[in-house]
C-alpha positions in Angstrom: -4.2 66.1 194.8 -3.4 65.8 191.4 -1.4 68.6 191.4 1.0 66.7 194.1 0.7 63.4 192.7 2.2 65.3 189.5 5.0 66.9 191.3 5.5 63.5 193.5 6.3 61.6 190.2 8.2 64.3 188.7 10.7 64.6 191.9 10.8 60.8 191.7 11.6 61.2 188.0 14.1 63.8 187.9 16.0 61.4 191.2 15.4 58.1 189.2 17.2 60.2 185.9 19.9 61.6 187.8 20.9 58.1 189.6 20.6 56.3 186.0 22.5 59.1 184.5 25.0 59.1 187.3 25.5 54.8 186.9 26.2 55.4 183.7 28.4 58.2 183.6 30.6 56.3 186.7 30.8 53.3 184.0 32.1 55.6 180.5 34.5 56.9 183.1 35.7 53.4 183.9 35.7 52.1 180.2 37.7 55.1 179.6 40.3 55.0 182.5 40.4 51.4 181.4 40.8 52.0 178.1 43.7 54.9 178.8 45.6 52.3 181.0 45.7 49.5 178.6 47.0 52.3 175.7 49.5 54.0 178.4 51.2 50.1 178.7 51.0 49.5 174.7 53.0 52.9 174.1 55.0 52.1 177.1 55.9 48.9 176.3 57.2 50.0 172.7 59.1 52.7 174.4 61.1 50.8 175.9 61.7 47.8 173.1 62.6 51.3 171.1 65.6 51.7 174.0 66.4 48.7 174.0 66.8 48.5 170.7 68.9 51.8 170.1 71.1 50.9 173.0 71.4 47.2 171.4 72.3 49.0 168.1 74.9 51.8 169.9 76.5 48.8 171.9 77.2 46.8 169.0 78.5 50.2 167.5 81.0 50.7 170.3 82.1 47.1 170.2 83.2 47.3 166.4 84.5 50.8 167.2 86.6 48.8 169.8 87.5 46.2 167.2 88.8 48.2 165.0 90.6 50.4 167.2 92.0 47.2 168.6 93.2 46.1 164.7 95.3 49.3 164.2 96.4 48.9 167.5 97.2 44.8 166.5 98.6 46.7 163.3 100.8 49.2 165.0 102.1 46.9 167.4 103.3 44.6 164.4 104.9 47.2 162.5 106.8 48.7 165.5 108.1 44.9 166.2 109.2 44.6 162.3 110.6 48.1 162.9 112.4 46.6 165.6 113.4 43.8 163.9 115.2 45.5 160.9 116.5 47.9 163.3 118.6 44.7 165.3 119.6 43.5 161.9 121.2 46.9 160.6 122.2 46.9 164.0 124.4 43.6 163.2 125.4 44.4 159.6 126.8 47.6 161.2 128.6 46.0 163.6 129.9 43.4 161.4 130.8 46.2 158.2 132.8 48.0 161.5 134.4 45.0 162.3 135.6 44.5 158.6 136.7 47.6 158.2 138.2 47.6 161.2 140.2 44.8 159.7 140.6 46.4 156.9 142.5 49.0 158.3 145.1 47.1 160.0 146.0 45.2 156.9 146.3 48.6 155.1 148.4 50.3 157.9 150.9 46.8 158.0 150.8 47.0 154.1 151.9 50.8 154.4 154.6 50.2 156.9 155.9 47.7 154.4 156.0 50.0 151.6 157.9 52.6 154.4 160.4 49.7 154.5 160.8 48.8 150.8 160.9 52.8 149.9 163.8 52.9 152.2 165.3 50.0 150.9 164.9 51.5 147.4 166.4 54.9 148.3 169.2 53.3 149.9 170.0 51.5 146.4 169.2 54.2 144.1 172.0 56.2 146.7 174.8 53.5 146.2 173.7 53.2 142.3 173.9 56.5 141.8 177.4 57.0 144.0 178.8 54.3 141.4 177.3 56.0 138.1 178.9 59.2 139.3 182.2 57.2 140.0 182.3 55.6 136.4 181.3 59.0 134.5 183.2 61.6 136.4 180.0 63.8 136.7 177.5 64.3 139.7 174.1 63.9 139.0 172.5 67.1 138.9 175.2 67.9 136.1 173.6 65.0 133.6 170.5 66.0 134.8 171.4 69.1 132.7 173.4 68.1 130.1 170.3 65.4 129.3 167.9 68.4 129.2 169.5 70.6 127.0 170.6 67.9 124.6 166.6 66.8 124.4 165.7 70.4 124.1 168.2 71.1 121.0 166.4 67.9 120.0 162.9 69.1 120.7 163.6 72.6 119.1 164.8 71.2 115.8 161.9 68.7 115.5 159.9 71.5 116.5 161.1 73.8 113.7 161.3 71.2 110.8 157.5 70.2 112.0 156.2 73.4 111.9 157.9 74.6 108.7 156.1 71.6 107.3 153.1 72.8 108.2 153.4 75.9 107.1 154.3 75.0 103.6 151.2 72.3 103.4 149.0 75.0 105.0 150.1 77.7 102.5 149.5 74.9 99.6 146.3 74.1 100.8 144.1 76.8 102.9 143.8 79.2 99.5 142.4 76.1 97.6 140.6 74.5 100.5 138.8 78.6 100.9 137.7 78.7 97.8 136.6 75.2 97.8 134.3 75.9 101.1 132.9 79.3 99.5 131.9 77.8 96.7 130.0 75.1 97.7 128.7 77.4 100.3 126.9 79.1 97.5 125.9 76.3 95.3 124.3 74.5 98.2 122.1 77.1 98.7 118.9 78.4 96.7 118.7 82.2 95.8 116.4 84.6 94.4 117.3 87.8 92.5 116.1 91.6 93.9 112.5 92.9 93.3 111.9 95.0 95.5 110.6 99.1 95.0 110.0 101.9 97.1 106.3 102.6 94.5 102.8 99.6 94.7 100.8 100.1 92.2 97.0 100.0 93.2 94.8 98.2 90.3 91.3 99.3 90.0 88.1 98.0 88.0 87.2 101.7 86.5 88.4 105.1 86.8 85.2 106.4 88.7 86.6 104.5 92.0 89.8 107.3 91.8 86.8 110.2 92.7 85.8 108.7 95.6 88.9 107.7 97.0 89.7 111.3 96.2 86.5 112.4 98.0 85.0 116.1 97.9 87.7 118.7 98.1 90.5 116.0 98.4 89.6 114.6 102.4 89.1 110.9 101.2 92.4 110.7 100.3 94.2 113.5 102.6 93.0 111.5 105.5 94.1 108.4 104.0 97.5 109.9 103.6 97.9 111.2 107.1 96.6 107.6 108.4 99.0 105.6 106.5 101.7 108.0 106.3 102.1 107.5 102.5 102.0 109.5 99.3 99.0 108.4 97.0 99.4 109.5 93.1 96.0 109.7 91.3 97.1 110.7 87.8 95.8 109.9 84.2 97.0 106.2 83.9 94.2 103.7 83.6 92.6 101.8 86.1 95.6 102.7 88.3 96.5 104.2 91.6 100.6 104.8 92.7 101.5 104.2 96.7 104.6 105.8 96.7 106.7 105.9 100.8 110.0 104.1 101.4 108.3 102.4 104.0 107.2 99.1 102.6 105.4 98.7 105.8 103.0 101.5 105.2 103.0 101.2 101.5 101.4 97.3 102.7 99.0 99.3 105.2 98.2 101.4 102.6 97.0 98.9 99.6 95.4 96.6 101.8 93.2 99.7 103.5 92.5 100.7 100.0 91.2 97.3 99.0 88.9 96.9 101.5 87.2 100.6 101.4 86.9 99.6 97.5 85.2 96.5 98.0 82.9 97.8 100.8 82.2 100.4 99.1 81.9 102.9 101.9 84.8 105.7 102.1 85.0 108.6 104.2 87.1 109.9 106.6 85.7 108.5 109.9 85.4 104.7 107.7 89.1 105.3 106.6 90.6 105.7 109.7 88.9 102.9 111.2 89.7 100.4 108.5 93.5 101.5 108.7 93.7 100.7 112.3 91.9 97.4 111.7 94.5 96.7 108.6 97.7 97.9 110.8 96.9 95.1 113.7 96.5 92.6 110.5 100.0 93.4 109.5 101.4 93.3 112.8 99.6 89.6 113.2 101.2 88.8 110.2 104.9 90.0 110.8 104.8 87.9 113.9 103.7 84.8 112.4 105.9 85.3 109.0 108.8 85.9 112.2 107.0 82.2 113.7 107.3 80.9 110.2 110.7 81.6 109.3 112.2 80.6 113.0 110.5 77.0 112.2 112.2 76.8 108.2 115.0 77.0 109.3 114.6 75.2 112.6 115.9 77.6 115.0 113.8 77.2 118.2 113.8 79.2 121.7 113.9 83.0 120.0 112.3 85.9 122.3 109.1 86.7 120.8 110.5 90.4 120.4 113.6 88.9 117.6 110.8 87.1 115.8 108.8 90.2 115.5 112.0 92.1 114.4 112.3 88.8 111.9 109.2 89.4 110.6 109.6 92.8 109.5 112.1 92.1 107.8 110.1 90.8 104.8 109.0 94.3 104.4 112.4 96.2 104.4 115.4 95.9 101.3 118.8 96.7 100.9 119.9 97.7 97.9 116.9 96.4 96.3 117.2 92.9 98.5 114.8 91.9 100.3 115.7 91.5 103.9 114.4 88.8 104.8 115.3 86.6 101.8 119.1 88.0 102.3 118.9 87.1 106.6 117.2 83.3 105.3 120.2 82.8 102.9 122.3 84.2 105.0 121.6 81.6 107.7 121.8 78.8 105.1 125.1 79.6 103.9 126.6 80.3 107.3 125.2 76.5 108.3 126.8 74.8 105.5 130.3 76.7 105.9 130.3 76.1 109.8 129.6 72.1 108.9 132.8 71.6 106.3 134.3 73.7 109.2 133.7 71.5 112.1 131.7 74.2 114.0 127.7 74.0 115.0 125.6 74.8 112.4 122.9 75.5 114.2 124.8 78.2 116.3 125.8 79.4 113.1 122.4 79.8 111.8 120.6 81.7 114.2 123.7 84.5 114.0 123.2 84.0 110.3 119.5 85.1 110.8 120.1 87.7 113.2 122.9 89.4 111.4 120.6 92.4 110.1 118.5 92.9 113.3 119.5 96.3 114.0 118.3 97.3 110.3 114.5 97.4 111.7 114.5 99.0 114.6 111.3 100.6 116.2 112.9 103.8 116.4 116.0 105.2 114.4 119.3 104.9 116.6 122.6 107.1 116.5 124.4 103.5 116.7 125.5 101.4 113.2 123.1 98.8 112.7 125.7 96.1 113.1 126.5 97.3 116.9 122.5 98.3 117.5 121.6 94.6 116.6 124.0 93.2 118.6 122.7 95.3 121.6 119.2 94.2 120.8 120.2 90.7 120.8 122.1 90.8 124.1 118.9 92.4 125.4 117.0 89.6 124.3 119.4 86.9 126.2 121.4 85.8 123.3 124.4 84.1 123.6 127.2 85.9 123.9 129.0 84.5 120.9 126.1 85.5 118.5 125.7 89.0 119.7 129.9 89.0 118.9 128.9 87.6 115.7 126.1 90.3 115.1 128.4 93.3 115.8 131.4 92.6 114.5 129.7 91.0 110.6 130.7 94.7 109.5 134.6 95.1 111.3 132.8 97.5 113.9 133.4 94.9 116.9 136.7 93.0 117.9 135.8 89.3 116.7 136.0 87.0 119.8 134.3 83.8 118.1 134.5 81.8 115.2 130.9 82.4 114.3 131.7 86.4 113.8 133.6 85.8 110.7 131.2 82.5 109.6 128.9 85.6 109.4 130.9 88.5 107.7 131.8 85.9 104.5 128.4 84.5 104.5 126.8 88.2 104.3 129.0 89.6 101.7 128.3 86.1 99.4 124.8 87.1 100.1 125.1 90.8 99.0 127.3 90.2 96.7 126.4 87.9 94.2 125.4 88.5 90.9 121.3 89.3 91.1 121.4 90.0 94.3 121.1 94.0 94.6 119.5 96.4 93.0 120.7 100.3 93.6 119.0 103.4 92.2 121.0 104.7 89.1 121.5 107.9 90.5 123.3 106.3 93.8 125.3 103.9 92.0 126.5 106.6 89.8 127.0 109.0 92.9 129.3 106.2 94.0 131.2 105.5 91.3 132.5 109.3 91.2 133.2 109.3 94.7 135.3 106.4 94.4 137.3 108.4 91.9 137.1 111.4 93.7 139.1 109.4 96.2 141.6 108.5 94.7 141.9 111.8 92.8 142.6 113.3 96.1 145.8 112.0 96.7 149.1 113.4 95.2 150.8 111.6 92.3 147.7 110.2 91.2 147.0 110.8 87.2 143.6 109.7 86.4 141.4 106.6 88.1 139.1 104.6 86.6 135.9 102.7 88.4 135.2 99.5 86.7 133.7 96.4 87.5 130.5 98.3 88.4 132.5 99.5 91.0 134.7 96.1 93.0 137.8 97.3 91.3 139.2 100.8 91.3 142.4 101.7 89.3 144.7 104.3 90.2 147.5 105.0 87.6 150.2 107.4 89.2 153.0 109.9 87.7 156.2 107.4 87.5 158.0 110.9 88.4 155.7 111.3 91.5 155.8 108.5 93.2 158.3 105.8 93.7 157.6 101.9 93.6 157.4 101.9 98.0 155.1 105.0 97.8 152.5 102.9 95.2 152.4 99.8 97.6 151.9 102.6 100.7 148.8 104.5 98.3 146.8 101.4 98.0 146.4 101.0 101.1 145.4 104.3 102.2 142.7 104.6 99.5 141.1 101.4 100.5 141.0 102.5 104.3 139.7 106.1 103.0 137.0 104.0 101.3 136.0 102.1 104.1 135.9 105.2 107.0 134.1 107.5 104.3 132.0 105.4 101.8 129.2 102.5 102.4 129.5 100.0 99.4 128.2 96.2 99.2 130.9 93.4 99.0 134.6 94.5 98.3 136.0 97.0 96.1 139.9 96.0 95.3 142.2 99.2 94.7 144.9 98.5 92.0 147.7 101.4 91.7 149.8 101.2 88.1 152.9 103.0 88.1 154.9 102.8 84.9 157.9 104.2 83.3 157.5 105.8 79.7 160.6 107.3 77.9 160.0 109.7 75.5 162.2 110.9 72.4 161.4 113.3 69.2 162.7 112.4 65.8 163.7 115.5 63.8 
């Protein structure tokens, strides 16, 4: 009984649990659909104030898209009716400017049929003029016509003649005086500076243990130094002294400066030689281009091809005759720009020719050409004008002249050469000279004996009066002096005087 009384209440437990769970899982259900619904409207109803607001916001985008399409439309719309406007009004001003010249046209056509009728009228009366000139003077036209020009040509040829002997007298008075007057100012106006230069440097050292190890062991320190530069190094006895001996001064430069530095550092073999030579020759190259720079802007001559200001810059390592090259190109172009200024010509033409005379004297390589024809090659390479290159080749007679710069140039570079200072030549070659000069002259028949003086400008040549008549000795001078000039190289002028004298000879017994 108790057992079914217990299982009674538990079956009426277990159905009383299950409805009270059941009620109040049926009400969580409803709180939640509730609960749902009322979020589902919240997030719905934002969703669509968020469309409505981004269509608000891309309508009022489109609308000021529109407005402003509509400006430029407003805009174009105004400039196309100004366009139109101005249009219409040239328009007007053309037809009005047609209709004026227009008018224009038929006054000039009734003004040229007037002057039709007037020439008429005038031809008529020059006709009837001329029948009665020709009635009074018994001669037709055409025959004044000619007897008029030859009388004003006799006229004209005798002015002509009387004028021009005038001016050859004046000119003959004056161009010898007015010559020497330009020359020598030429010169005084312009600074100069005697020769110095050598073919030997002399290297200066602190003691005589530095010649050993330039020497090095068996002699490589300084044979490789000698093949590197090129150079011939004397190490002798004198004191705290080292000769550079090449007629390059280029290399001779090379050379010093090379030496200075392995003395200083301290460091010399053959490998450090070699390397301290190439460093040295790209310092010298540096510095020929700028001394070429430095010169162009002295004497302010602007626009040369960086190839002539190289060329100009090795020039202050070359001489002539003991000048230096560069010195004798700078005065050169000074004197040539003060004689082209008392000339009337441009001095500034002048000067670059002036500076570019001795171009071909440096070359890179040695040519088969004279210097005076190579340069001016070199400078028409370059793009010079054509008057300087004329001026280049022909400073030396080896070129047909075609400007008034070309002898500028020649007179300028023999004032250079040879004023007093200005060149130095080895004893031995001024000597040479001097003979062969004499030689010269020697060579010709009639000739007695011939003396060089004036350290060889002047040559005289005294002749057999027995030999050679007075016609013959004016004939001989000028054959020795063009002998001289095909077979000799001399600086300046050397002027040939021939003597021919009479001597009568008688014995008192």
């Amino acid at each position: 009984m108790v057992f079914i009384i217990s299982v009674a209440c538990l079956i009426v437990g277990c159905i009383a649990g299950f409805a009270l769970f059941r009620y109040v899982a049926t009400g969580k259900y409803r709180q939640i659909i509730e609960e749902a619904s009322k979020e589902a409207e919240v997030i719905k109803e934002k969703k669509l104030l968020e469309v409505k607001e981004k269509f608000l916001n891309k309508k009022s985008e489109l609308e000021k898209e529109v407005q402003q399409r509509n400006q430029q439309i407003q805009q174009h719309e105004n400039r196309l009716k100004q366009r139109e406007l101005s249009l219409n009004q040239r328009q007007d001003d053309l037809n009005r400017k047609k209709g004026e010249i227009e008018t224009d046209r038929k006054r000039l056509e009734n003004q040229q049929q007037g002057l039709a009728r007037r020439e008429e009228e005038l031809k008529e009366l020059e006709a009837k003029e001329r029948e009665k000139l020709e009635a009074i003077s018994g001669l037709s036209a055409d025959e004044a016509r000619e007897r008029l020009v030859e009388s004003l040509k006799d006229e004209a040829k005798t002015n002509a003649a009387s004028y021009i002997n005038e001016i050859m007298d004046e000119a003959k008075l004056t161009a010898n005086k007015e010559a020497k007057r330009i020359v020598i100012q030429s010169i005084q106006r312009v600074a100069t500076e005697t020769a110095i230069e050598n073919s030997v440097t002399v290297f200066h050292i602190d003691n005589d243990e530095v010649k050993g190890r330039i020497i090095g062991r068996e002699g490589r320190n300084i044979r490789a130094l000698e093949a590197a530069t090129g150079v011939e190094i004397v190490v002798d006895d004198t004191p705290e002294a080292i000769v550079i001996s090449a007629f390059d001064p280029v290399r001779r430069e090379i050379c010093r400066l090379a030496l200075h530095q392995l003395v200083a550092d301290g460091r010399i073999h053959p490998a450090r030689i070699e390397e301290v030579v190439a460093k040295v020759t790209k310092q010298v190259e540096e510095e020929i281009i700028e001394t070429g720079k430095r010169t162009a802007i002295d004497l302010g001559i602007h626009g040369l091809h960086p190839e002539l200001v190289r060329i100009v810059g090795k020039m202050k390592y070359r001489s002539s005759y003991g000048q230096n090259l560069l010195q004798h190109a700078r005065e050169t172009a000074n004197l040539c720009a003060v004689m082209a200024s008392e000339l009337g010509l441009n001095p500034k033409k002048a000067k670059r020719a002036g500076l570019l005379h001795d171009i071909g004297k440096v070359p890179d390589e040695e040519p088969e050409l004279p210097h005076a024809i190579y340069g001016a090659k070199l400078a028409e390479k370059y793009k010079e004008k054509p008057d300087i290159c004329n001026a280049i080749g022909a400073h030396h007679d080896e070129m047909e002249m075609t400007s008034l710069l070309a002898p500028i140039v020649q007179v300028c570079d023999a004032i250079s050469g040879a004023r007093p200072g200005a060149r130095r030549e080895i004893v031995e070659a001024y000597i040479k000279r001097l003979n062969d000069l004499e030689n010269i002259a020697m060579s010709y028949p009639g000739v007695t004996k011939t003396y060089a003086i004036q350290a060889g400008r002047e040559l005289r040549v005294i002749v057999g009066a027995d030999k050679i008549d007075d016609k013959q000795t004016e004939s001989l001078s000028g054959e020795i002096a063009k002998k001289i000039q095909d077979e000799m190289t001399y600086p300046g002028q050397v002027k040939i005087t021939v003597i021919r004298e009479t001597r009568s000879v008688s014995y008192a017994k």
